[in-house]
C-alpha positions as CSV (number, residue, x, y, z in Angstrom):
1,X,16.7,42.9,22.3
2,X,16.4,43.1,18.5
3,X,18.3,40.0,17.9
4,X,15.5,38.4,20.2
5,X,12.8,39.9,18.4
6,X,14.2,38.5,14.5
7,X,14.7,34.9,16.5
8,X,11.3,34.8,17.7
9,X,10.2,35.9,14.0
10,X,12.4,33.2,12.4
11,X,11.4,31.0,14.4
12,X,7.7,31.2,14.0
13,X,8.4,31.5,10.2
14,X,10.2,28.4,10.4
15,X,7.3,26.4,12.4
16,X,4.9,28.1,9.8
17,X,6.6,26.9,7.1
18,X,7.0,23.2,8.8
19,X,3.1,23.1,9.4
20,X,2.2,24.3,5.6
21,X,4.4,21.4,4.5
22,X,3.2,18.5,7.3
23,X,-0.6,19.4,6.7
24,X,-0.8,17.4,3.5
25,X,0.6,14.6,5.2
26,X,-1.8,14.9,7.9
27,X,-4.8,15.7,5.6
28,X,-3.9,12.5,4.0
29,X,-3.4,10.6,7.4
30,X,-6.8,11.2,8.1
31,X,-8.1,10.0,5.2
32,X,-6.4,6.9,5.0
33,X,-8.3,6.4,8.6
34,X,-11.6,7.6,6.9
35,X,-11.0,4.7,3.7
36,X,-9.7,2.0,6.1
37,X,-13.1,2.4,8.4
38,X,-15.3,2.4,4.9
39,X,-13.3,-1.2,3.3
40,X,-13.7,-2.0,7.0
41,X,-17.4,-1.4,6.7
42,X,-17.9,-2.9,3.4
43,X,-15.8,-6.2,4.5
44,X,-18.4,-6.8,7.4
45,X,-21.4,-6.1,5.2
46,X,-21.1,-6.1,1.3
47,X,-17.4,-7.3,0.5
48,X,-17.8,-6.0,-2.9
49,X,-14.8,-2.9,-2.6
50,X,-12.8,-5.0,0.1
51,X,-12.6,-8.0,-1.7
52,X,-11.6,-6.1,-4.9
53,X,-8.2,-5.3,-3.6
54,X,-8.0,-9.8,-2.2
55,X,-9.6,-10.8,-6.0
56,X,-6.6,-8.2,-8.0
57,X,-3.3,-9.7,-5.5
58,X,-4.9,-13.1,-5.8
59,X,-4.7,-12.8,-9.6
60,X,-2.0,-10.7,-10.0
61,X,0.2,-12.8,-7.9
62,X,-1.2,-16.0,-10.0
63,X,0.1,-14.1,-13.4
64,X,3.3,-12.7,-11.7
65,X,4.1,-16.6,-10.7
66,X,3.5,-17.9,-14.3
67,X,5.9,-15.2,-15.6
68,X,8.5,-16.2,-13.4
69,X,8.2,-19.8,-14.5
70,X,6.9,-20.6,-11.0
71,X,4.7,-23.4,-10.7
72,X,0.9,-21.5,-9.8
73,X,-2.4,-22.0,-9.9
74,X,-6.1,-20.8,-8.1
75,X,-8.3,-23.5,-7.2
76,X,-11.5,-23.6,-5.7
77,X,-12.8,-21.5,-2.4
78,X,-11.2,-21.4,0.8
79,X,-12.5,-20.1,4.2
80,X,-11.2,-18.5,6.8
81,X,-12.7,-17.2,10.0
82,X,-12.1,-13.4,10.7
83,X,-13.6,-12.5,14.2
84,X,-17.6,-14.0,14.0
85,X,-17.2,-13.2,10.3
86,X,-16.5,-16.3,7.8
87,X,-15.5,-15.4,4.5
88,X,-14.9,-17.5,1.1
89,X,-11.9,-16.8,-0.9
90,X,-9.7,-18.3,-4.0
91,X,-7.0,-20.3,-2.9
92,X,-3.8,-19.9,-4.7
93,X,-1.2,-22.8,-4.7
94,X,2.7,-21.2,-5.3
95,X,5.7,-23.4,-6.1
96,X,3.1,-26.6,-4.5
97,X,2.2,-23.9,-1.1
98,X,-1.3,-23.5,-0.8
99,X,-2.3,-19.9,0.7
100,X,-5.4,-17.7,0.9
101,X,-5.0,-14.5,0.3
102,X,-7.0,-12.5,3.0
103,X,-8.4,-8.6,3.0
104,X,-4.8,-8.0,5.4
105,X,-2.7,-10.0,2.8
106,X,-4.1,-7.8,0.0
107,X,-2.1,-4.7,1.6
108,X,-5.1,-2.5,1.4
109,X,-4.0,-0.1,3.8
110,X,-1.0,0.5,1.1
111,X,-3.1,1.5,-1.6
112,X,-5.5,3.4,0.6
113,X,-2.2,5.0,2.1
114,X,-0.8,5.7,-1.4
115,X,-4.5,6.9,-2.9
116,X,-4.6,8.9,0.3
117,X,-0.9,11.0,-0.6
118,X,-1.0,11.3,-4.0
119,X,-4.8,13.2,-3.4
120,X,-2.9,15.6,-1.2
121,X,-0.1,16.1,-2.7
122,X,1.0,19.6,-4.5
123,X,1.0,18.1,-8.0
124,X,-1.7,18.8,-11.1
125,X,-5.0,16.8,-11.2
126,X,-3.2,15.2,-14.3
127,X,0.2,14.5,-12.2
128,X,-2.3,13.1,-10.0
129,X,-4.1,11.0,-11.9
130,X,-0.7,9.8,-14.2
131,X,1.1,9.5,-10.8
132,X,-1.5,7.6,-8.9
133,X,-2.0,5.1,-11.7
134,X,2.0,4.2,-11.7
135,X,2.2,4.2,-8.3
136,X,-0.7,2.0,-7.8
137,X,0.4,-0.6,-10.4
138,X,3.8,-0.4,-8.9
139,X,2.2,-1.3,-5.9
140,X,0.0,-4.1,-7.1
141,X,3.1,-5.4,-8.9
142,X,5.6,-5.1,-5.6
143,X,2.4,-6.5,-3.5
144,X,2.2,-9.6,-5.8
145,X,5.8,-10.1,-5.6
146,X,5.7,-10.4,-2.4
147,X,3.4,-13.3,-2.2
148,X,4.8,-15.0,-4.5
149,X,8.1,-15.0,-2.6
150,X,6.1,-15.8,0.2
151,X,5.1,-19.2,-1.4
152,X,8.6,-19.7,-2.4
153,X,9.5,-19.4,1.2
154,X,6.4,-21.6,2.4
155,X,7.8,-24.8,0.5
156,X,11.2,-24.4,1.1
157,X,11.5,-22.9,4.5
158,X,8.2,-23.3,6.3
159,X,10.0,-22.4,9.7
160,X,10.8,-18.6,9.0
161,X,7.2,-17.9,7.2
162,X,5.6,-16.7,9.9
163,X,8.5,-14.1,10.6
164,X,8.5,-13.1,6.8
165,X,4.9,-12.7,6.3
166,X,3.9,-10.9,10.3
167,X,7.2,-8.9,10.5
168,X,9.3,-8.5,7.4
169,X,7.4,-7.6,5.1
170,X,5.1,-5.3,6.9
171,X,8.1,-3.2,7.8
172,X,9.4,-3.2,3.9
173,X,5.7,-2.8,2.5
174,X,5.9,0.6,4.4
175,X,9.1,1.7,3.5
176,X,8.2,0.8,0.3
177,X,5.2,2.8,-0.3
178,X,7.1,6.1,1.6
179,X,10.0,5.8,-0.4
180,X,8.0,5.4,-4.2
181,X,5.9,8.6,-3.1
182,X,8.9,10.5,-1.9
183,X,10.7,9.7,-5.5
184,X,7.5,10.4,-7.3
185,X,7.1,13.6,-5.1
186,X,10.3,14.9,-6.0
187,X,10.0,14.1,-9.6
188,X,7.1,15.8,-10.0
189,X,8.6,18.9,-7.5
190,X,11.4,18.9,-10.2
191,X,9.1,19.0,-13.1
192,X,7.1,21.7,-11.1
193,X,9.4,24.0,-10.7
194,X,11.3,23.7,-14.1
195,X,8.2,25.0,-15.6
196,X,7.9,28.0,-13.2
């Protein structure tokens, strides 16, 4: 009977402890929700914050190709139709393969998604700050390296870029951005607790 009891005790210790250490993750969940409705918003009305994240992969990706001795180069305004909505942006020519880089091709939701876990994370508002900043640029820098590898495979294998851009690298764009949190995470658990 009181080997019943200390289960029952442990166990709702154990699913207290597993809730204190989810609800971050699901604090953050919801705000990612709350900043995709609001670029959502200002892409269907202003496109001021939306199109910062298109206008920073554009040129990123531009200055990413031209360091890897990559033919690139942004030319005038393209147009692509979204819904009702038509909408102007640069397009940027990779290894001779035109593309536009739209608000999905930008990988907003990343950086919303890594904004919204490095707010509720257990580190310092300096950690947080220092921490978001790499893990942002890291992002922008893994983002543009993705497109350009994207052109690369535009010219030269046309047939699989539909599979690369749709499936691919959605999948690794997430596993990217859980696994450079997790390693941040850890480092800065690891730092935490040495000064305790």
């Amino acid at each position: 009977m009181n080997n019943k009891k200390n289960h029952k005790k442990t166990s709702a210790e154990q699913n207290k402890a597993l809730l204190k250490e989810l609800l971050p993750l699901m604090k953050a969940f919801g705000l990612w929700i709350v900043l995709v409705v609001i670029v959502a918003w200002d892409y269907t009305n202003n496109r001021w914050f939306s199109m910062f994240f298109v206008d920073m992969t554009t040129y990123i990706s531009h200055v990413m190709a031209k360091v890897m001795f990559i033919p690139s180069k942004i030319v005038g305004d393209g147009q692509s139709m979204v819904t009702t909505l038509v909408v102007n942006y640069k397009t940027i020519v990779i290894n001779h393969y035109p593309m536009i880089v739209e608000i999905e091709c930008s990988a907003y939701h990343a950086y919303i998604a890594m904004i919204a876990l490095v707010i509720f994370s257990a580190w310092s508002v300096k950690q947080k700050l220092i921490g978001g900043a790499a893990l942002f640029g890291l992002l922008a820098l893994i983002n543009s390296f993705r497109i350009v590898m994207l052109g690369l495979i535009g010219r030269l294998y046309p047939q699989i870029f539909n599979v690369m851009h749709d499936y691919v690298w959605n999948i690794l764009l997430v596993i990217i951005i859980w696994a450079l949190w997790e390693l941040a995470n850890r480092k800065i658990n690891k730092i935490n607790a040495a000064l305790v």
